[in-house]
Every structure is written in C-alpha cells, then in structure tokens.
C-alpha positions as CSV (number, residue, x, y, z in Angstrom):
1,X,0.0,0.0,0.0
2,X,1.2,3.3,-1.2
3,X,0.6,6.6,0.1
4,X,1.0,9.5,-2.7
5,X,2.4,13.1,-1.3
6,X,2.5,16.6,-3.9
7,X,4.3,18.8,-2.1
8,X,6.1,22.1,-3.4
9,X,9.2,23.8,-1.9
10,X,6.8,26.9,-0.7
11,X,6.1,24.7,2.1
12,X,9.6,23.7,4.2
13,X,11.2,20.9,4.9
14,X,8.0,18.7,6.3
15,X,8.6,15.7,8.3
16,X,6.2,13.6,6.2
17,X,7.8,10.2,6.7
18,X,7.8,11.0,10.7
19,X,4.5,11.7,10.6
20,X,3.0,8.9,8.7
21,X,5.7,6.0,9.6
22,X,2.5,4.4,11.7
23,X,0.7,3.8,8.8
24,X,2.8,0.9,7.8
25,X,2.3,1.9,4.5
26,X,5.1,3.0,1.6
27,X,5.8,6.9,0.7
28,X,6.0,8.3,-2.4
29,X,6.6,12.3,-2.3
30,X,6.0,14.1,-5.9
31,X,7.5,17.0,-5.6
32,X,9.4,20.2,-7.4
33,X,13.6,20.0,-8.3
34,X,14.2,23.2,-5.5
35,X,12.8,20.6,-3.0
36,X,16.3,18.8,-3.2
37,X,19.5,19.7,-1.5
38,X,21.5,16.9,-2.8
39,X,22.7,15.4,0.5
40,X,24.6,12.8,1.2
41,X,25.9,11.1,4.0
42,X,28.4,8.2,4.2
43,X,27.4,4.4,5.3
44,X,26.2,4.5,8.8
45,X,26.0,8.5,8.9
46,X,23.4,10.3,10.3
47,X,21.0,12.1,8.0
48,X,21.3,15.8,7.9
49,X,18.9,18.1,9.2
50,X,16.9,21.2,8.7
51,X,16.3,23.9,10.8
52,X,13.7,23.1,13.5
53,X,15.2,19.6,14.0
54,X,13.1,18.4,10.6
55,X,14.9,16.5,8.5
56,X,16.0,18.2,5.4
57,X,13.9,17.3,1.9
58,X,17.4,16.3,-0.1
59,X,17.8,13.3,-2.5
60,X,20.9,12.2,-3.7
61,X,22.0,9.3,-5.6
62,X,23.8,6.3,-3.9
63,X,27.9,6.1,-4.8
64,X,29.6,3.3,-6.4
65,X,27.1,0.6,-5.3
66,X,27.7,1.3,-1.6
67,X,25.3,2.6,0.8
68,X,24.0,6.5,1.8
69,X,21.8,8.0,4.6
70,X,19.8,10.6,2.8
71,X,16.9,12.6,4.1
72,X,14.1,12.7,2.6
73,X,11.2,14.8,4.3
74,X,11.9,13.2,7.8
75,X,12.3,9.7,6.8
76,X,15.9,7.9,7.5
77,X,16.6,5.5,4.0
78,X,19.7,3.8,3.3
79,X,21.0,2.0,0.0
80,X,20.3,4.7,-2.3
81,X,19.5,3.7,-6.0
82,X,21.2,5.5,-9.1
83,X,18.5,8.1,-10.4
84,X,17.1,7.0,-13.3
85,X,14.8,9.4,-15.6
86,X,10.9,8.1,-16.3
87,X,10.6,7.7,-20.3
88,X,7.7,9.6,-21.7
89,X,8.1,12.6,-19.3
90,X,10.0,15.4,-19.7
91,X,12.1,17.5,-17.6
92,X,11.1,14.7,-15.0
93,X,13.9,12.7,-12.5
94,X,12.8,9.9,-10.0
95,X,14.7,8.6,-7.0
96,X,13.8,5.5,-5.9
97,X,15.3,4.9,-2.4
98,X,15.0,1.6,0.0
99,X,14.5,2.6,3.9
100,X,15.9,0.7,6.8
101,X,14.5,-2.1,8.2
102,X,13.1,-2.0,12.1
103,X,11.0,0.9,11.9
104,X,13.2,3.0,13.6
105,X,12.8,1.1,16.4
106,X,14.8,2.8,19.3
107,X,16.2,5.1,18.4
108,X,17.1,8.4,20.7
109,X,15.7,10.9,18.0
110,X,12.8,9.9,17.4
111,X,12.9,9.7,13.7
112,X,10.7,6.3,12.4
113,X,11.1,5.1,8.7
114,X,9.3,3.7,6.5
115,X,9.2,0.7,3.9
116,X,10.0,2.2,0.4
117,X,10.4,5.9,-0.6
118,X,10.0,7.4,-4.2
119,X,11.1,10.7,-4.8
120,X,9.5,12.2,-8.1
121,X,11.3,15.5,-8.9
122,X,9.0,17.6,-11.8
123,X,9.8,20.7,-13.8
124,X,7.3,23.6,-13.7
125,X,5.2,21.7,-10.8
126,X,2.5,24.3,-10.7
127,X,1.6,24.0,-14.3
128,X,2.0,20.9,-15.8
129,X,0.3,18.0,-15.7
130,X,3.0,15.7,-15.4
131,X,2.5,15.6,-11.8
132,X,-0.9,14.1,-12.4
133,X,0.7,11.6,-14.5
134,X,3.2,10.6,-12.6
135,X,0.9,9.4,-10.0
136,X,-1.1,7.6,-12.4
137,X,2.0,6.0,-13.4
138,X,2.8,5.5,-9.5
139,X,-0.6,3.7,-9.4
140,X,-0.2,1.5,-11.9
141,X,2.5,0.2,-10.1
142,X,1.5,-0.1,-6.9
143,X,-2.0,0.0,-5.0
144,X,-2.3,3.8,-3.7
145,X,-4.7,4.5,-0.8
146,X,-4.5,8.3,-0.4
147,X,-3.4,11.3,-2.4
148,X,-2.2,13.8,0.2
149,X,-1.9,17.9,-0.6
150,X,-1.0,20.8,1.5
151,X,-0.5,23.6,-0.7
152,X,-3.6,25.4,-2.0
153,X,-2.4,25.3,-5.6
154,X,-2.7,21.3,-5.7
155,X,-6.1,21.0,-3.6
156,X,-7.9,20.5,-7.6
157,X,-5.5,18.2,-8.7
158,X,-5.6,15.9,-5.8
159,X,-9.0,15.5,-5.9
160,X,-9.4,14.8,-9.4
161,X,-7.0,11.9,-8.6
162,X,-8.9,10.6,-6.0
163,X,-12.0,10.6,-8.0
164,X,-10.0,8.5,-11.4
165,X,-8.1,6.9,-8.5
166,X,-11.9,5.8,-6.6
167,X,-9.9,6.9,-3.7
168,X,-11.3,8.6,-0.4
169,X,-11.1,11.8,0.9
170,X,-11.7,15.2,-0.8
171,X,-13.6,15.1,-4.2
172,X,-12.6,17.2,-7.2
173,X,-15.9,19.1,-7.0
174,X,-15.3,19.6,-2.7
175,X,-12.0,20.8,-3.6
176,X,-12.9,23.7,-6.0
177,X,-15.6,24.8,-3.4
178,X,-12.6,26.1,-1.7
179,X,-10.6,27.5,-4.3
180,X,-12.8,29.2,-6.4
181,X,-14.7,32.4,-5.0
182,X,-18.1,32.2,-7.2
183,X,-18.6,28.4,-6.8
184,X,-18.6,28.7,-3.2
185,X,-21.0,31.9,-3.5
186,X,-23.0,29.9,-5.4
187,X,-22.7,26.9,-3.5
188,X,-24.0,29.1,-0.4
189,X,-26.1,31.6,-1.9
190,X,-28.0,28.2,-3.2
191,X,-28.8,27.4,0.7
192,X,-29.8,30.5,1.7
193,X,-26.7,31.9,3.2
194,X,-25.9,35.8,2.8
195,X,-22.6,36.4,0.3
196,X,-21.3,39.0,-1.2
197,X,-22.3,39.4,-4.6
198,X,-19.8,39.0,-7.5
199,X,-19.5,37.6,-11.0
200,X,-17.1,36.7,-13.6
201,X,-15.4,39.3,-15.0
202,X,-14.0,38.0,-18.5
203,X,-15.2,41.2,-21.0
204,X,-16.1,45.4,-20.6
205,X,-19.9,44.4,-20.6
206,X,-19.3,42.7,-17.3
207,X,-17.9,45.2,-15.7
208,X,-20.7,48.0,-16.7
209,X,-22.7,45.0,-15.7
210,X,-22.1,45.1,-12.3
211,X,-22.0,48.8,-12.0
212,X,-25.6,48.8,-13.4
213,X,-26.4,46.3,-11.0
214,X,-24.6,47.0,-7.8
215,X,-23.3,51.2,-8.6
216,X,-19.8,51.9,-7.9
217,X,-17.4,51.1,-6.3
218,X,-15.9,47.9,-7.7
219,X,-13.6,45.6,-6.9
220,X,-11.6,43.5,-9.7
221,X,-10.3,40.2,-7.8
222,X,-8.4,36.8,-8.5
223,X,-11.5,34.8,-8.9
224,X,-8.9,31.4,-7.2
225,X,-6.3,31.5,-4.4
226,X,-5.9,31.3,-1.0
227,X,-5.1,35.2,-1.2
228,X,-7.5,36.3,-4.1
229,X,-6.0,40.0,-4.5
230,X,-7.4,43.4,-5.6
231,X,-6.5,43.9,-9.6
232,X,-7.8,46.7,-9.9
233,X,-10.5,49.5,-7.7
234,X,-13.0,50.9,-10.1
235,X,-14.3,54.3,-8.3
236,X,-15.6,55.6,-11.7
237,X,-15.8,55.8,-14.9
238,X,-12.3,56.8,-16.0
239,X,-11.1,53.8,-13.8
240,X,-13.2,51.4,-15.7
241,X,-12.3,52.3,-18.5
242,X,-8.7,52.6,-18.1
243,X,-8.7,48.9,-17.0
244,X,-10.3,47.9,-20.0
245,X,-7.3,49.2,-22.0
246,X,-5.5,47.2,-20.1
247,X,-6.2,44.1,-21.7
248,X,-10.0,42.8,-20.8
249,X,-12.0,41.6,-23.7
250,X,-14.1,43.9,-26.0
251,X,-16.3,41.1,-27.2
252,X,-18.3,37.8,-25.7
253,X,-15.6,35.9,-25.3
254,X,-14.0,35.9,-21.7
255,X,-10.0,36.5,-22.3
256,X,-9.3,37.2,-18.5
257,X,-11.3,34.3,-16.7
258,X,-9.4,34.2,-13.8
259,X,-11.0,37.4,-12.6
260,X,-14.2,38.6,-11.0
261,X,-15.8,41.9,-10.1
262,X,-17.8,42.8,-6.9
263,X,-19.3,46.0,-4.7
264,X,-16.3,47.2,-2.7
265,X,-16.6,46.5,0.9
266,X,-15.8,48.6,3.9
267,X,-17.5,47.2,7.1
268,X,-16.1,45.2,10.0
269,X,-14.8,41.8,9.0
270,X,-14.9,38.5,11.0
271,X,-13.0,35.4,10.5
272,X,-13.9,32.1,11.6
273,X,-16.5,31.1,13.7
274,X,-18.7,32.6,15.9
275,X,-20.8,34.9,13.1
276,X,-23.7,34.2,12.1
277,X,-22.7,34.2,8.5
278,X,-20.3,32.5,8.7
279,X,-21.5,29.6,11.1
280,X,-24.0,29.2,8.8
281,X,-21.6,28.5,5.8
282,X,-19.3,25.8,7.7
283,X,-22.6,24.4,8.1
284,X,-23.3,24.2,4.2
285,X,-19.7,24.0,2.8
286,X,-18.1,20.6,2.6
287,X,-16.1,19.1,4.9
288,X,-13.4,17.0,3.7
289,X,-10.7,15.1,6.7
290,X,-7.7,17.4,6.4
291,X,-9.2,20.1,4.0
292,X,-10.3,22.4,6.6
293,X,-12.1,25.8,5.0
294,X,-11.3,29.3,5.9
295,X,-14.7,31.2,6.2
296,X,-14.6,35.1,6.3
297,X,-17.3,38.0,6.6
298,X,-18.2,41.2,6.0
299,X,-20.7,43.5,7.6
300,X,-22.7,45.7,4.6
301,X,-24.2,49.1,4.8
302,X,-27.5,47.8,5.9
303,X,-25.8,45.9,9.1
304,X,-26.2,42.0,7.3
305,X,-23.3,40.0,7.4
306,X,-22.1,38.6,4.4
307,X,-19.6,35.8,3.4
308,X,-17.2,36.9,1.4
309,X,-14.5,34.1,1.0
310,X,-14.5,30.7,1.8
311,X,-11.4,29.2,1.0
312,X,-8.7,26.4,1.5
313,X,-5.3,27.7,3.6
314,X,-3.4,24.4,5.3
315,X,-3.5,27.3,8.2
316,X,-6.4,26.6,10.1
317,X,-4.6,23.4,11.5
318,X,-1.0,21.9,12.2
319,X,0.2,20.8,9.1
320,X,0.9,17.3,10.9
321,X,-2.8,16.8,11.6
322,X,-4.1,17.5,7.9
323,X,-1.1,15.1,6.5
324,X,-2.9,12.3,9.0
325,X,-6.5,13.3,8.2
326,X,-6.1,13.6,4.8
327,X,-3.8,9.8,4.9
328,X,-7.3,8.9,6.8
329,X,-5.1,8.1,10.0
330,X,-6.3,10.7,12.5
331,X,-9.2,13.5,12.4
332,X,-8.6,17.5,12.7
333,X,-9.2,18.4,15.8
334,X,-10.8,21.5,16.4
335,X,-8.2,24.6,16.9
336,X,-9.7,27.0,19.8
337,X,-6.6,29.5,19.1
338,X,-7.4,30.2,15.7
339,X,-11.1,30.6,16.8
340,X,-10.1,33.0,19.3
341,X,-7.6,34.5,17.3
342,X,-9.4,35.2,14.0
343,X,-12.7,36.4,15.5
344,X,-12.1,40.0,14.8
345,X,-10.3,40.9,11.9
C-alpha cells in the first residue's frame, strides 16, 4: 500500500515520513527539483537536518554501489538507487530509495522510517500535468490509498486523482468549493446563506454590468487562491475604462477568466466562527478530513453580514494533523486558538 504526497518547496522541509511512519504503509513524495539539496551522508552516517530539528527534503543518488543515509522529508533511508529518468516525461527525475528495516525502532531521535520511498522530482510543478501523470504511473504500479496535498495550488489536482483513483477523501468538486470564489458563493447563496455578490469578470460588458447592477465602487479580484487579490478599484468611470485598456476583452468571449468583479466593501470583517454568516456557511460547505475551510465576513451598509471568502489555507490546523486526516489516520481536531484569534479581523 502506497501513500502518494504533492508537495512544493513553498512549504519547508515537512517531516512527512515521521508523521505517517505508523501507517505501515510505503511513501511516495511528488515534488518540485528546488525541494532537493542533494545530500549525502556516508554508510552509517546520520541524516542531515533542517532547521527546527526536521529533516531536510534532499535526495541524492547512492555512490559506487555502496550505501547513503539521505533525508528525505523526515524519513531515515539507506541503500540509495542510481536516479534514473521516467521515459515519456519530460524534464522529469525519480529517486527510488529503499529505507531501513526496524521501523526506527529505538532510536534516541525519534525519527521512524518507513518501507519504500519514491522521490519524483517535476519541472514547472505548478503547471504541468506531469505531476498528475506521474501518480497515475505510481498507481499503476503499486495500490495507492490516499493522495495527500497541502498547498492550495494542488487542492484541484488531488481531488481529481482521487476521484480516477476511486480513492477517499476530498472530491474534485469539494476541492474547487474552496478555491474558487463564485462556486462557493454559489454553493452558499444556493442554501440560503448571505454572500457577497460577484460575477465573472472575463469582458467590458461585465464590468458596466455590475455597475448597473450594484453602482460603484468595484472591486476587480483573483477569482482562485488562498489570497485572491485586488487587480484593480473601479471608483468611476475613468477607472473602468482605463482597466479595460489594459487588456480585458471587448467582445463575448471571456480572455481574463481568472478574474471577478464585486461591490467594494468597507465594514467590519470577522474570520472564523462565531458569526452568524459565517457559522451558517461551515454548516453548508463541505467538509473533507484534512481540508479544513477558511470562512470570512463582512458587515454591509444595511448591518447583514455577508460571506465573502470561503477558502482552502493548510493554516487553520497543524500541518501534521491535515497530512494524518487527509492519509485517513487521524481526524482534525478542532483549533480553539485560531477561533479566538481570527474572531475580529
């Protein structure tokens, strides 16, 4: 059994193999080439480490046939294979690496290992989809049980491999709930919950659009991201139209679909629970093991609160416990700091 982990460099040195050695499972981490420091250590050596006492994320090739301790995202593996490039897929290295035996069985620093490690190194992670074939190719090979993602940028991806994969955990559909802003307002709006009004904002007759339909101002935002920032503020006229110089389509066809427009905002904002608003959208948005959602609102000029993102961060938990929920080892546990915390914004 095989447990499949996308990670990119934004994220640190994670302890992955610590965390999930219990699962008696094997680890494969898919990852991008700036994740590698190309340690390593002689025969019997102890693995180098990152800051924080993690181990570091390097890979390195084994020398001459004998044997190398190399860390690879907190797991201990010795007897290094020679890297060997996966035909078919370009600008794409694999490490395949053999752990120790014993399970790391007392020893003082607490590191465990696991059974096998694959290390899949890609080019241009974010935007290729040679990361989604390389685990299709991992899962031809071996029986995968889980598909685990941190980083907002992969939470689409991951579930559309679970659902080819009929794996559990997070759908494809779940996952764009919290990374695109007007499928979760719609998602919401749909059960009676109080949003903030926006739509796409692909051409010019959008934009007059919404300033025929909600006055001005308006806000030009990232319609996906964890983030979603301002693009533009469109107080008037002049602004409006300036933008559309910039590059938005004249005609039907959406050439900037990445983008949406909305009433600016002013009022008080809360995040988390403990709103009204937004208790009543973690009640309607879907909750996936180790994909907790972000939920923030807004207070109008009438006094209603309004939700205006709902969104995927990895920060509403320790990344340990959403690497366990999401390899369906442990559930998230509630976090009463980030309750307390986030209240008022």
């Amino acid at each position: 059994m095989t447990l499949v982990v996308l990670h990119r460099t934004s994220l640190g040195h994670l302890p992955y193999g610590q965390w999930l050695a219990d699962s008696g499972h094997d680890l494969v981490v898919v990852t991008e080439p700036g994740a590698e420091t190309g340690h390593t250590a002689g025969a019997g050596a102890e693995p180098g480490r990152a800051e924080g006492g993690a181990a570091s994320a390097g890979v390195g090739a084994g020398r001459g046939g004998g044997f190398a301790a190399v860390p690879v995202h907190g797991v201990e593996v010795r007897g290094v294979e020679e890297s060997a490039a996966t035909a078919g897929i370009e600008g794409r290295r694999v490490d395949r690496v053999a752990a120790s035996a014993g399970g790391g069985a007392g020893r003082s620093d607490g590191f465990a290992t696991v059974a096998a490690v694959e290390v899949h190194c890609i080019g241009r992670f974010a935007a290729t989809a040679a990361v989604e074939l390389a685990v299709l190719e991992i899962a031809a090979r071996r029986p995968v049980t889980a598909v685990i993602a941190l980083h907002p940028g992969d939470q689409i991806r991951a579930g559309s491999l679970r659902d080819h994969l009929g794996l559990a955990g997070q759908t494809r559909d779940e996952a764009v709930v919290g990374a695109d802003a007007i499928r979760a307002a719609e998602l919401l709006g749909a059960a009676g919950v109080p949003v903030v009004p926006r739509a796409a904002a692909g051409t010019i007759a959008d934009l007059y659009r919404a300033a025929h339909a909600w006055g001005r101002p308006l806000v030009v935002r990232r319609r996906r991201g964890p983030e979603r920032a301002v693009v533009a503020e469109l107080a008037g006229e002049a602004e409006l139209r300036a933008f559309a110089r910039g590059g938005i389509a004249e005609g039907d066809t959406a050439a900037t679909a990445g983008l949406t427009v909305e009433p600016a905002t002013a009022g008080p904002r809360h995040r988390g629970p403990g709103n009204p608003a937004t208790d009543a959208a973690l009640a309607v948005l879907p909750a996936a093991p180790g994909h907790p959602l972000e939920v923030e609102a807004v207070r109008d000029e009438s006094g209603t609160w309004r939700v205006d993102t709902a969104r995927y961060t990895g920060r509403t938990a320790p990344a340990r416990e959403l690497v366990r929920a999401q390899a369906g080892l442990d559930r998230v546990r509630p976090q009463p700091a980030y309750r307390e915390s986030m209240e008022a914004v």
